[in-house]
N, CA and C atoms of all chains as a GROMACS GRO file, in nm:
protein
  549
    1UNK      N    1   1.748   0.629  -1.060
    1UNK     CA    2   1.674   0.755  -1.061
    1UNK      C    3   1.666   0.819  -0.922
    2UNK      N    4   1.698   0.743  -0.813
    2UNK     CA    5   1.721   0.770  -0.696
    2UNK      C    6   1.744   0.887  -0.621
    3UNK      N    7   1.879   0.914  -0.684
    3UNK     CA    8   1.976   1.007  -0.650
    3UNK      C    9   1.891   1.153  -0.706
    4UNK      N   10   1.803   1.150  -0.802
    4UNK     CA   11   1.798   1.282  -0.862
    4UNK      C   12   1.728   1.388  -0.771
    5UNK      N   13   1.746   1.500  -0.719
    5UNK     CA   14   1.648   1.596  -0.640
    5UNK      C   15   1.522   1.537  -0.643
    6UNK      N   16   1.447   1.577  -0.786
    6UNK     CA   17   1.347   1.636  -0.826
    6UNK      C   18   1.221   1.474  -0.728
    7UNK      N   19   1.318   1.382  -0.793
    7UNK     CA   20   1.258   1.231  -0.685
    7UNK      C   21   1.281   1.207  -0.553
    8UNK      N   22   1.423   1.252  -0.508
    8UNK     CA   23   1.411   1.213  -0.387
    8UNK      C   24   1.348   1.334  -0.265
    9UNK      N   25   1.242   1.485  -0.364
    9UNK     CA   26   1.223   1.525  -0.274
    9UNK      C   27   1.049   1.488  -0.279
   10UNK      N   28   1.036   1.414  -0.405
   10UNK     CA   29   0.909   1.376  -0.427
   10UNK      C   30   0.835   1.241  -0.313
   11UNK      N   31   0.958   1.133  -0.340
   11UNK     CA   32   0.913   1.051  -0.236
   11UNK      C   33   0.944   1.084  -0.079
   12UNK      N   34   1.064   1.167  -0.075
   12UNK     CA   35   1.024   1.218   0.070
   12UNK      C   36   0.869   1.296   0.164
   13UNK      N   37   0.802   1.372   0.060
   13UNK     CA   38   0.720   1.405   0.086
   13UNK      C   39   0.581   1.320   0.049
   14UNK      N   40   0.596   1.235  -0.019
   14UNK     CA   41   0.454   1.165  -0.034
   14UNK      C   42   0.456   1.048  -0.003
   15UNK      N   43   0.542   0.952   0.061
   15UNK     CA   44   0.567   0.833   0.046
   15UNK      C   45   0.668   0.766   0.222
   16UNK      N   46   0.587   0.669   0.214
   16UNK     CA   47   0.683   0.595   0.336
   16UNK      C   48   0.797   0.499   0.237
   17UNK      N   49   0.910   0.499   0.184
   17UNK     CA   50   1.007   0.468   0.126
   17UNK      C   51   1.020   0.300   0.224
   18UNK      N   52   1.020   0.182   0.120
   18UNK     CA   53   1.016   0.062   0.113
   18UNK      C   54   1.110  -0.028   0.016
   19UNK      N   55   1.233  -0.034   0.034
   19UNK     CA   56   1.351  -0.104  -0.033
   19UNK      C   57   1.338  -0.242   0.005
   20UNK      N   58   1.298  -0.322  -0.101
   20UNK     CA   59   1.323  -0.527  -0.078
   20UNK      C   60   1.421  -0.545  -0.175
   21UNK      N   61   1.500  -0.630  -0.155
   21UNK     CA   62   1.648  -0.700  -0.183
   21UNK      C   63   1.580  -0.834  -0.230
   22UNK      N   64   1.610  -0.867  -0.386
   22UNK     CA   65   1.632  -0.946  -0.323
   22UNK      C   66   1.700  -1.074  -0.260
   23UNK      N   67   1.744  -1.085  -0.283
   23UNK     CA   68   1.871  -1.184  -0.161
   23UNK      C   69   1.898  -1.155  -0.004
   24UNK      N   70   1.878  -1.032   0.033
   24UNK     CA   71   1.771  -0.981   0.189
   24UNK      C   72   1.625  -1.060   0.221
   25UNK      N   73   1.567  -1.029   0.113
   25UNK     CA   74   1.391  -1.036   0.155
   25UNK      C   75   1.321  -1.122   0.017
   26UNK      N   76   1.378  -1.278   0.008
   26UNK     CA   77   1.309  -1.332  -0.156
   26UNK      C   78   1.166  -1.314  -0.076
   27UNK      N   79   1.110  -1.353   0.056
   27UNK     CA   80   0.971  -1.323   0.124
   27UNK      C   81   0.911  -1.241   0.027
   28UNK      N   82   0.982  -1.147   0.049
   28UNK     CA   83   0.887  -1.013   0.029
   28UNK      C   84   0.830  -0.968  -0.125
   29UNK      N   85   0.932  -1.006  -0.198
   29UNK     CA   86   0.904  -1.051  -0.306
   29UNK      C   87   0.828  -1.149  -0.335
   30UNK      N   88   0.786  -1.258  -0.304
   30UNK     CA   89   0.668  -1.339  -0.299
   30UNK      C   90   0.557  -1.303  -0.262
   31UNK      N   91   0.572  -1.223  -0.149
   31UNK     CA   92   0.460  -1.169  -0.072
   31UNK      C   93   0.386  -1.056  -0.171
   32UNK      N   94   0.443  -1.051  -0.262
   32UNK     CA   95   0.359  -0.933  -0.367
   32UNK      C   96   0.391  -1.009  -0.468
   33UNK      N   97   0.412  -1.082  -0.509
   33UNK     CA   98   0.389  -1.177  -0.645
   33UNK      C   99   0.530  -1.080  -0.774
   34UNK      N  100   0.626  -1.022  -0.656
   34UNK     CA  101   0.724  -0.991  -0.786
   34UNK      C  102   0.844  -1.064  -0.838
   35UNK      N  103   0.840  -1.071  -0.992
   35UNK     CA  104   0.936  -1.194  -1.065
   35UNK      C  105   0.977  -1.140  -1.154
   36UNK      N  106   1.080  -0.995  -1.106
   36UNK     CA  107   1.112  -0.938  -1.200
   36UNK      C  108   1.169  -0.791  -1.152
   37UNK      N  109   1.325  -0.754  -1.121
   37UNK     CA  110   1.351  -0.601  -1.073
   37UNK      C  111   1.396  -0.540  -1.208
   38UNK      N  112   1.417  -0.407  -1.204
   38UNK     CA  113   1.281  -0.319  -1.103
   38UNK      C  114   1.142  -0.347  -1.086
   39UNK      N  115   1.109  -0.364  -1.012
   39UNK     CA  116   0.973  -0.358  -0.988
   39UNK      C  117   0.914  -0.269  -0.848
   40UNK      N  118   0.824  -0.188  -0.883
   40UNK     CA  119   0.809  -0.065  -0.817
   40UNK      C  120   0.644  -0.064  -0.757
   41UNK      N  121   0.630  -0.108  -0.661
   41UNK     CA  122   0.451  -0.123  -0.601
   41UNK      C  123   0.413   0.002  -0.521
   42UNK      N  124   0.322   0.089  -0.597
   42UNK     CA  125   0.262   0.170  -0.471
   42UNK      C  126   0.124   0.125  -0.399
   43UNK      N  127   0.150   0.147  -0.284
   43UNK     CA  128   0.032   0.044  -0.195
   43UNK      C  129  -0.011   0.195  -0.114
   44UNK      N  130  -0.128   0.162  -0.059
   44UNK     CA  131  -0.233   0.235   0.006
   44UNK      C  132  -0.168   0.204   0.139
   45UNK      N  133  -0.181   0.292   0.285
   45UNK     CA  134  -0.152   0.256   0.400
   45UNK      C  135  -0.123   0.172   0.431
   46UNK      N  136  -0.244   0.086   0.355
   46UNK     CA  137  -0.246  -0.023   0.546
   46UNK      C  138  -0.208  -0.160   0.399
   47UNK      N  139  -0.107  -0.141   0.313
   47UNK     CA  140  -0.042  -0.193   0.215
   47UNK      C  141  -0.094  -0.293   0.130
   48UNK      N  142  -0.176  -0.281   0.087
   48UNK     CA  143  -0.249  -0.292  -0.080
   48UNK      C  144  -0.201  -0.222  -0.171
   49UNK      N  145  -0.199  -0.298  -0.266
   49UNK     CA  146  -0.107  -0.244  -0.401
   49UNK      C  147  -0.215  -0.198  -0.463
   50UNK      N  148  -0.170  -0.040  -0.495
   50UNK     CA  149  -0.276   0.024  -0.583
   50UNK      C  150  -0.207   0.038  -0.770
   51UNK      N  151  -0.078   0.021  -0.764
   51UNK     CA  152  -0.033   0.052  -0.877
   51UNK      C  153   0.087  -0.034  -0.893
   52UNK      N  154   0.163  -0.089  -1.008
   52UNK     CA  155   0.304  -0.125  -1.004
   52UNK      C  156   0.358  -0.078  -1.126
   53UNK      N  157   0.506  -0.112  -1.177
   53UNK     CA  158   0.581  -0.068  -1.276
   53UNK      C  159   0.690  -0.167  -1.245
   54UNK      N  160   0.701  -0.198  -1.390
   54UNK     CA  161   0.846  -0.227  -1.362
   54UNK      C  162   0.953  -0.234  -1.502
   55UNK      N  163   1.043  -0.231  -1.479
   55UNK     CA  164   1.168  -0.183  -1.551
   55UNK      C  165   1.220  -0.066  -1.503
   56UNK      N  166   1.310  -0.057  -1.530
   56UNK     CA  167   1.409   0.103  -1.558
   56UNK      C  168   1.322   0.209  -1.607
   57UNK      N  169   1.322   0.349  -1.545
   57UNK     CA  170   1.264   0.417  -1.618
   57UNK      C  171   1.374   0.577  -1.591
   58UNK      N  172   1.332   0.617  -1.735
   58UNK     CA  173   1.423   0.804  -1.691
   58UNK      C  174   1.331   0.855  -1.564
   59UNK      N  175   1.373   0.960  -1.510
   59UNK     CA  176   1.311   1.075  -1.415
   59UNK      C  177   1.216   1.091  -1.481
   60UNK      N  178   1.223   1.136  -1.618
   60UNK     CA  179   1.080   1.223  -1.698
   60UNK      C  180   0.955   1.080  -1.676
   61UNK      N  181   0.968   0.989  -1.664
   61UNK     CA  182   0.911   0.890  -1.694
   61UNK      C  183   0.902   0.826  -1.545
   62UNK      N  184   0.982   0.816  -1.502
   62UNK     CA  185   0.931   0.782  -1.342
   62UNK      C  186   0.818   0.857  -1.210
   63UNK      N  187   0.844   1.013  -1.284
   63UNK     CA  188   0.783   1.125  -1.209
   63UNK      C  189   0.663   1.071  -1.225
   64UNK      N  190   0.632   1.118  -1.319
   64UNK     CA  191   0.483   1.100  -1.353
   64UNK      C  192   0.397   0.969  -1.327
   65UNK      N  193   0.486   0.884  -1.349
   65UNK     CA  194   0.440   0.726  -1.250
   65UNK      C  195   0.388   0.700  -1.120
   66UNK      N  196   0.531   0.807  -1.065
   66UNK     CA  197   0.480   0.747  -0.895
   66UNK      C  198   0.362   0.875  -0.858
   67UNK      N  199   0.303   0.964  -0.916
   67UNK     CA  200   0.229   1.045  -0.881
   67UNK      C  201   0.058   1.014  -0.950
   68UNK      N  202   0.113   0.909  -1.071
   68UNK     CA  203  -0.020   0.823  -1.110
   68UNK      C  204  -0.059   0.772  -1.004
   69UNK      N  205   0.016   0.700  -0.956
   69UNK     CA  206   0.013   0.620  -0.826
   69UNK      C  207  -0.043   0.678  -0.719
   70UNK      N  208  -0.021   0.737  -0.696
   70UNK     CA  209  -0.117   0.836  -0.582
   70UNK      C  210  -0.260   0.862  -0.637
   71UNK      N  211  -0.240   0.892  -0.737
   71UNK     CA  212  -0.376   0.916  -0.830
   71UNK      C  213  -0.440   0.790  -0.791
   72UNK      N  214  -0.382   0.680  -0.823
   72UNK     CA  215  -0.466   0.561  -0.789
   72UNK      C  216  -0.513   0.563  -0.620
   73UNK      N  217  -0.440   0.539  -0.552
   73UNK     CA  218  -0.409   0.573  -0.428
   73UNK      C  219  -0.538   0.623  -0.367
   74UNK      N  220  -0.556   0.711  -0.432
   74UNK     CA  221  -0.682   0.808  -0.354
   74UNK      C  222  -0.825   0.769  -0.458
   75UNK      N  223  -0.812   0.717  -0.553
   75UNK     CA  224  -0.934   0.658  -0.647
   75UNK      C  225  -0.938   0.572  -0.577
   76UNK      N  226  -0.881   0.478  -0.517
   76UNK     CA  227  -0.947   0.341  -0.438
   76UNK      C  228  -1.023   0.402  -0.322
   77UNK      N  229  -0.955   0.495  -0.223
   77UNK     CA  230  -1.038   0.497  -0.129
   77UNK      C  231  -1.143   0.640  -0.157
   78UNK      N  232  -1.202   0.608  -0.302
   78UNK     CA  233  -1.315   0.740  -0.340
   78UNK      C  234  -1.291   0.812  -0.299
   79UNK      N  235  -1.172   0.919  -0.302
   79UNK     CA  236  -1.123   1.020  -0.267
   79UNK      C  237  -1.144   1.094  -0.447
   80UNK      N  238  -1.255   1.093  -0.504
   80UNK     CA  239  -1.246   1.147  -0.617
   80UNK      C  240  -1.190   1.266  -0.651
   81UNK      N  241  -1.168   1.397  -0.569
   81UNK     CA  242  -1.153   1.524  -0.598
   81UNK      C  243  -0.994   1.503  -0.578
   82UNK      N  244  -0.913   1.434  -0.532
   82UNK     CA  245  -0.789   1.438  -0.503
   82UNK      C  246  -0.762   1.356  -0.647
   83UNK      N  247  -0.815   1.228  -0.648
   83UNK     CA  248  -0.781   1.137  -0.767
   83UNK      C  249  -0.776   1.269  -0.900
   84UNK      N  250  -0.862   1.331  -0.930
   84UNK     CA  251  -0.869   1.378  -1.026
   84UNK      C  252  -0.753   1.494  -1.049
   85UNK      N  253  -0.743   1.550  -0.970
   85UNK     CA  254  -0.581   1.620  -0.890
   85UNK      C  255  -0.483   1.571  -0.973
   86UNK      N  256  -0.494   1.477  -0.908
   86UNK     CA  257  -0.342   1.426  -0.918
   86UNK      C  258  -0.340   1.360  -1.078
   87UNK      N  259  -0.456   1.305  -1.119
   87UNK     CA  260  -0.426   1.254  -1.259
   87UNK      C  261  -0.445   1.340  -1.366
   88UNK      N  262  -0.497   1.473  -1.334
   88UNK     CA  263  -0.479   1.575  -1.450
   88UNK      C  264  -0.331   1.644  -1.437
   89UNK      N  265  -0.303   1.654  -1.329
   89UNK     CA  266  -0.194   1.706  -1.263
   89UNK      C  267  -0.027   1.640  -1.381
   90UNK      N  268  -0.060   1.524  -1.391
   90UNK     CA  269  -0.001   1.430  -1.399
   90UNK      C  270  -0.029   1.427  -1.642
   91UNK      N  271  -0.118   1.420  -1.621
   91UNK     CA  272  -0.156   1.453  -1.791
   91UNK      C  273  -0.089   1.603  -1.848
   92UNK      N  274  -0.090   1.743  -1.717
   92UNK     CA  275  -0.091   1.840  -1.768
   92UNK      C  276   0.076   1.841  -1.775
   93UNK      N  277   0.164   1.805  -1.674
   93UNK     CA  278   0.290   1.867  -1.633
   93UNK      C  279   0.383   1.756  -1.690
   94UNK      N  280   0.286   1.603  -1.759
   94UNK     CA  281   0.435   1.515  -1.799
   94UNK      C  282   0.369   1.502  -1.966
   95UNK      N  283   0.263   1.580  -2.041
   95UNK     CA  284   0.200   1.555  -2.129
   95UNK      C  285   0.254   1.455  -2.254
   96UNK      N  286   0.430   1.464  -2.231
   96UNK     CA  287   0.476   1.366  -2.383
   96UNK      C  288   0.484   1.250  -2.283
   97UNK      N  289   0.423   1.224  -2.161
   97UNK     CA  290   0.475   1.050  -2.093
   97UNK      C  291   0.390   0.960  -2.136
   98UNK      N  292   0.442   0.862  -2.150
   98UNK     CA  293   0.401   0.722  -2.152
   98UNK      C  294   0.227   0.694  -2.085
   99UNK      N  295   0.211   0.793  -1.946
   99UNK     CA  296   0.132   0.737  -1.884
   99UNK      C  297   0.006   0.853  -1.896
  100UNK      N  298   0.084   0.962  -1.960
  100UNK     CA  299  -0.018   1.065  -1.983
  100UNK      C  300  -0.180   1.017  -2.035
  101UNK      N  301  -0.192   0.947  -2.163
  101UNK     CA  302  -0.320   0.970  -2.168
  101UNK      C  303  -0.412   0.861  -2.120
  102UNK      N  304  -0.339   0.765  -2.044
  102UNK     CA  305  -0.414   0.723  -1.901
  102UNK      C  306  -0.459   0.780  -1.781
  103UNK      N  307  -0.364   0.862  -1.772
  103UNK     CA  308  -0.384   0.937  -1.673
  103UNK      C  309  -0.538   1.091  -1.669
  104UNK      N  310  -0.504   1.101  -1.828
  104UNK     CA  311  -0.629   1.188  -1.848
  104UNK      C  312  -0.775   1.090  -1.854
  105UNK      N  313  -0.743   0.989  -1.910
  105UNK     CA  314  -0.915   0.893  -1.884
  105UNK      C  315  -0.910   0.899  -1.759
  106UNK      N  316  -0.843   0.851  -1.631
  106UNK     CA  317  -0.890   0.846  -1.488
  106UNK      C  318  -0.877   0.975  -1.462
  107UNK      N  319  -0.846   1.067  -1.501
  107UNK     CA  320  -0.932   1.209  -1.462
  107UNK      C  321  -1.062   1.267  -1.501
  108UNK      N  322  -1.078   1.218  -1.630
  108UNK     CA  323  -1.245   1.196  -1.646
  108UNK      C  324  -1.327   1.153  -1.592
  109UNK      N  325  -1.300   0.972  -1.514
  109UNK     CA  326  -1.325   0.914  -1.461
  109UNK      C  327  -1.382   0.956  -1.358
  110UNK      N  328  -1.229   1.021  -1.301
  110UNK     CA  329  -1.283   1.086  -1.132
  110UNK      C  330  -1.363   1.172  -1.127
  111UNK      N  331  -1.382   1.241  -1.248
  111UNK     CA  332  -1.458   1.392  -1.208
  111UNK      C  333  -1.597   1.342  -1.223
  112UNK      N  334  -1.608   1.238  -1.334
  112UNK     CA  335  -1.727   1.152  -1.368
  112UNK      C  336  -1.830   1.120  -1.191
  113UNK      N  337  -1.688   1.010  -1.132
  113UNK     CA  338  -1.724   0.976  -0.973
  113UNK      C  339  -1.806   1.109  -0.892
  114UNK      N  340  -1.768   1.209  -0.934
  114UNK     CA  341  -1.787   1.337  -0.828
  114UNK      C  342  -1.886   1.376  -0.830
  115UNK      N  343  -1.956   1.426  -0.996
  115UNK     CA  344  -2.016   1.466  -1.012
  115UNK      C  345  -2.182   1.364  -1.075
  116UNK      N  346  -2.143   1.290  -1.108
  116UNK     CA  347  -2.259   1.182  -1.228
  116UNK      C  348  -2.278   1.231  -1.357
  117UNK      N  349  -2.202   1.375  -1.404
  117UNK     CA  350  -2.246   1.432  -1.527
  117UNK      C  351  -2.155   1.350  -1.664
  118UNK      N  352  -2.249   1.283  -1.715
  118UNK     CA  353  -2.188   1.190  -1.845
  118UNK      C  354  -2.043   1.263  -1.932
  119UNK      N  355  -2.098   1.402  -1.913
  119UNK     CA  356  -2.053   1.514  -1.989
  119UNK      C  357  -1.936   1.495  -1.961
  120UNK      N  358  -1.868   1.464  -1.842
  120UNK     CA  359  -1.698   1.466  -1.795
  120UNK      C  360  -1.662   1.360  -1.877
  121UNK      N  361  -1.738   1.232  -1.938
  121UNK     CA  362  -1.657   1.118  -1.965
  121UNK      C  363  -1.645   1.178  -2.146
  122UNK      N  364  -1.750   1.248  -2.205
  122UNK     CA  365  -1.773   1.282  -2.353
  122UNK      C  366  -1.666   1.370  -2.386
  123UNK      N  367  -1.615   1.495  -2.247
  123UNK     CA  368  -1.508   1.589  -2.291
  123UNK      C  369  -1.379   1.512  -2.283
  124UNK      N  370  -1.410   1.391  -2.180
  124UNK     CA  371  -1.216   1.338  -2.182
  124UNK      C  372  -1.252   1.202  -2.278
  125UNK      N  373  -1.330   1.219  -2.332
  125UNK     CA  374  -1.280   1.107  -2.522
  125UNK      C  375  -1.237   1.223  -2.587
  126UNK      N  376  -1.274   1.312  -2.617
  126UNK     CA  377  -1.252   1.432  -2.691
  126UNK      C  378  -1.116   1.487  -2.674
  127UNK      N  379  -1.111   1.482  -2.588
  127UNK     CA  380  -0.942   1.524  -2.491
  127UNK      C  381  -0.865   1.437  -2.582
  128UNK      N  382  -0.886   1.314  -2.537
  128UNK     CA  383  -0.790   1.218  -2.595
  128UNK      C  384  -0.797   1.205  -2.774
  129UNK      N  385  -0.914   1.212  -2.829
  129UNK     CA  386  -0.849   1.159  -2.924
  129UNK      C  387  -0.813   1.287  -3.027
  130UNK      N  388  -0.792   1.423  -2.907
  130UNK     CA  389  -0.725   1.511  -3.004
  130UNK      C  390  -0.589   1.517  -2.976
  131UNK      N  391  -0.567   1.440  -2.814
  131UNK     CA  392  -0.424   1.481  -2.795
  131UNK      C  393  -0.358   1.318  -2.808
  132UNK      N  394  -0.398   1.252  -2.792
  132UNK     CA  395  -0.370   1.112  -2.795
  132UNK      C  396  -0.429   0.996  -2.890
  133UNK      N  397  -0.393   1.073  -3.042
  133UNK     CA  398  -0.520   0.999  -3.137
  133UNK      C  399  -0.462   0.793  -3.116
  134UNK      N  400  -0.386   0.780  -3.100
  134UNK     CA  401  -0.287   0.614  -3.122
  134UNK      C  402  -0.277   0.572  -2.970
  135UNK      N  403  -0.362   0.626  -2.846
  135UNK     CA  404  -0.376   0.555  -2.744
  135UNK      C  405  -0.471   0.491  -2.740
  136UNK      N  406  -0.394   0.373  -2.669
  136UNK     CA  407  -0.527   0.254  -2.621
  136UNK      C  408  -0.625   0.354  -2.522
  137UNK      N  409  -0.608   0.392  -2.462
  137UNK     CA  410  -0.683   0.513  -2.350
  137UNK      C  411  -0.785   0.557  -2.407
  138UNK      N  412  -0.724   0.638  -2.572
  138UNK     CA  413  -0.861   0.678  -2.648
  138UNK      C  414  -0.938   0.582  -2.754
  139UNK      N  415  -0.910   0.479  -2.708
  139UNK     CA  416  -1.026   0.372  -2.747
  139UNK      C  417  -1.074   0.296  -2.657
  140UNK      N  418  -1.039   0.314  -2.557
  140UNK     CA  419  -1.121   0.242  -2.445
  140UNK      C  420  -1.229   0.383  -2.382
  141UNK      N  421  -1.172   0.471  -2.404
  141UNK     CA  422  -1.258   0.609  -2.410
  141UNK      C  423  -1.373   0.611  -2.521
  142UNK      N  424  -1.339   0.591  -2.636
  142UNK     CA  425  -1.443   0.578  -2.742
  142UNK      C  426  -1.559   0.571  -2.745
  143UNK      N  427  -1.629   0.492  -2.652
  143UNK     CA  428  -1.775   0.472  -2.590
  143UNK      C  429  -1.818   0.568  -2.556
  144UNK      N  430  -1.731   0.682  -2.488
  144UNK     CA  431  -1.793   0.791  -2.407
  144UNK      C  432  -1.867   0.953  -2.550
  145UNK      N  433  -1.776   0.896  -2.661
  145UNK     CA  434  -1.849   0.974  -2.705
  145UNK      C  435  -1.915   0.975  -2.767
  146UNK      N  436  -1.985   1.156  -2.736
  146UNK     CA  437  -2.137   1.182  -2.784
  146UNK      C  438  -2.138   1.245  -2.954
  147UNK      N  439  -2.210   1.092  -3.002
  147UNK     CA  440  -2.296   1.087  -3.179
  147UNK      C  441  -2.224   1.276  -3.216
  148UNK      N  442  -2.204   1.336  -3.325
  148UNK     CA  443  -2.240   1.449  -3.398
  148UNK      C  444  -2.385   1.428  -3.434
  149UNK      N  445  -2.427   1.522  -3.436
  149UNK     CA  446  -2.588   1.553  -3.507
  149UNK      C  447  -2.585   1.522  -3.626
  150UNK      N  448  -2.646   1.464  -3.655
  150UNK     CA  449  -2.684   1.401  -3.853
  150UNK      C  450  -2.738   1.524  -3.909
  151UNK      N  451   1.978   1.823   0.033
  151UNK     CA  452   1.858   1.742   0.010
  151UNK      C  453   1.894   1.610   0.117
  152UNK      N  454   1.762   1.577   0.181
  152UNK     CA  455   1.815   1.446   0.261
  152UNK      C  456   1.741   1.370   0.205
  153UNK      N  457   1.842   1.265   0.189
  153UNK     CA  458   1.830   1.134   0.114
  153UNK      C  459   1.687   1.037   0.178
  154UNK      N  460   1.669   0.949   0.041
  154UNK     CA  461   1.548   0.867   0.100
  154UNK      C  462   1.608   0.794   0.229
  155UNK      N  463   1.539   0.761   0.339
  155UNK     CA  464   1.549   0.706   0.442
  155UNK      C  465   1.473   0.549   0.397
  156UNK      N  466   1.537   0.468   0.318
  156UNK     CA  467   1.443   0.336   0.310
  156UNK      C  468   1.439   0.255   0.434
  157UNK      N  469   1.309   0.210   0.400
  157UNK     CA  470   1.263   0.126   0.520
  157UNK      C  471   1.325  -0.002   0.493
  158UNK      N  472   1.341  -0.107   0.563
  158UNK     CA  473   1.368  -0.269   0.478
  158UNK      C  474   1.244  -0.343   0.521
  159UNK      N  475   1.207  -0.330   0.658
  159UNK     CA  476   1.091  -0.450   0.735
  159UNK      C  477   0.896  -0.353   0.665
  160UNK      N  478   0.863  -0.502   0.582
  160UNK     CA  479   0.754  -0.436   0.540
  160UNK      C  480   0.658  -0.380   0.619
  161UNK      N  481   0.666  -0.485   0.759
  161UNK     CA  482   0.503  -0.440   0.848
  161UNK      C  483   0.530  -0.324   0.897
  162UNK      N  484   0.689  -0.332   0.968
  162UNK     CA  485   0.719  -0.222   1.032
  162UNK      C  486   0.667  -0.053   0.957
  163UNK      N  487   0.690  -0.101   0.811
  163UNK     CA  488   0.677   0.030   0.744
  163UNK      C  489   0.528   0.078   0.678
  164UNK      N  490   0.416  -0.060   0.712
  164UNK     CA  491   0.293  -0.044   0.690
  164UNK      C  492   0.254   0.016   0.825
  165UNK      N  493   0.297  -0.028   0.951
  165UNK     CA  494   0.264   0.060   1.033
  165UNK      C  495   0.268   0.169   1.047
  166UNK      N  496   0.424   0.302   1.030
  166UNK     CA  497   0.458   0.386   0.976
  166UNK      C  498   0.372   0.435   0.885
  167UNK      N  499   0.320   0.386   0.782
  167UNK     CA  500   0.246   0.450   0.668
  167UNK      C  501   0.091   0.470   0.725
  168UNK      N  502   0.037   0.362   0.824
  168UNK     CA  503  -0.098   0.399   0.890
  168UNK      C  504  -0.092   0.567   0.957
  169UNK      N  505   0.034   0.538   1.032
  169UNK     CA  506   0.036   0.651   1.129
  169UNK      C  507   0.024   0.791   1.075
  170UNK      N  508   0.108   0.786   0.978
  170UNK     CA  509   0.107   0.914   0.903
  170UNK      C  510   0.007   0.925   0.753
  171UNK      N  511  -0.056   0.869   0.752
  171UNK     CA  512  -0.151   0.806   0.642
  171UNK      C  513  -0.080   0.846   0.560
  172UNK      N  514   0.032   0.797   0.475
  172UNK     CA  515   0.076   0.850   0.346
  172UNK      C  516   0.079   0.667   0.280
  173UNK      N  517   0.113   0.679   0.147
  173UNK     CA  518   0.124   0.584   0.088
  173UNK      C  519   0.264   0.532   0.089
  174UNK      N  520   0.247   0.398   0.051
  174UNK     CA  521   0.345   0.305   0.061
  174UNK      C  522   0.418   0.298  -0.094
  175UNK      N  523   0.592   0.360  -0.073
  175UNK     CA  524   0.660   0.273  -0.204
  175UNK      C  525   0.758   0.194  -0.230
  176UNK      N  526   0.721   0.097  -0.280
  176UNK     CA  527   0.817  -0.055  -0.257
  176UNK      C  528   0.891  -0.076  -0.332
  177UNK      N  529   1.025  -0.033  -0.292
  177UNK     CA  530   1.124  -0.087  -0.440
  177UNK      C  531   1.187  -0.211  -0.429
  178UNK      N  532   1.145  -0.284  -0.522
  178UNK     CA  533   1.214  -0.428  -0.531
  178UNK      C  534   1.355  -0.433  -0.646
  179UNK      N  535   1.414  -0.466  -0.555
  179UNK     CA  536   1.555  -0.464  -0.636
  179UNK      C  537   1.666  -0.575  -0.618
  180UNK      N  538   1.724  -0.602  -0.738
  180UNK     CA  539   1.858  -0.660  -0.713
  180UNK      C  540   1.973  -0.570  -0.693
  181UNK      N  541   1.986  -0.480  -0.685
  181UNK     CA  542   2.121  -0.396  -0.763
  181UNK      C  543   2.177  -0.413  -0.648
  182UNK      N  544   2.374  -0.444  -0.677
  182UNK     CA  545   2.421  -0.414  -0.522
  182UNK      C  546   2.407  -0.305  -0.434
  183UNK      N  547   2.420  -0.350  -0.301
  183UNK     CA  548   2.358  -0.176  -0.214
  183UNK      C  549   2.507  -0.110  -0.223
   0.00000   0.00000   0.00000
């Protein structure tokens, strides 16, 4: 997926680019507990793994991954208003992906972090289980929502 | 378009990633280079 524009102008701009071999670096691969390529770790600066993946994936399906990843990225260091950015960002522009309606619970999540209003977690169950009725996302969401009136 | 510039040495490139505070991405691979 390397080669394609749309990625290599994505990780040029968001990313310090990190290639382990391995038959170069089995280390390094140990050193993150990976037993299995592809395997794809996005880590925070000072290199903590905030996210991984692994297998093969299309562009349509990779995009939206490594920009979850950032999503995570900035949810660790309570950067809520960015987290939420990037993971609606990420729900709105890859909506048939794989990672979409994960990506919309941790945008609930974050906005949840920002603000304390319950209300963000009640509209993103609602979100989900109109756009994502067969995700695990919208049943781990399920809790958040609020009773109908009897 | 200029190509990814991969890093190979991890610290070297955690340092790099402090400096410019961006995030770190690690591709672990077999494929021949």
């Amino acid at each position: 997926v390397y080669p394609d524009d749309r990625v290599t102008a994505f990780v040029n701009e968001h990313f310090i680019p990190l290639r382990i071999h391995i038959k170069e670096n089995p280390q390094g691969f140990e050193r993150f507990g990976v037993q299995w390529t592809p395997t794809v770790i996005i880590a925070d600066s000072s290199g903590t793994e905030r996210y991984r993946f692994e297998g093969y994936l299309p562009v349509e399906e990779f995009l939206p991954q490594l920009e979850f990843g950032l999503g995570k990225v900035a949810f660790a260091r309570s950067a809520w208003k960015e987290a939420e950015e990037r993971f609606r960002h990420v729900a709105e522009t890859y909506p048939k992906s794989d990672v979409a309606s994960e990506a919309l619970y941790w945008a609930g999540v974050s906005k949840y972090k920002q603000t304390l209003d319950p209300s963000a977690l009640a509209e993103t169950a609602t979100a989900l289980r109109s756009r994502y009725p067969d995700s695990v996302w919208t049943k781990k969401a399920s809790v958040w929502e609020v009773p109908a009136p009897s | 378009m200029m190509p990814i510039a991969w890093k190979k040495d991890i610290d070297t490139a955690i340092e790099e990633a402090k400096l410019k505070r961006k995030a770190l991405l690690l591709d672990f691979t077999a494929a021949p280079s």
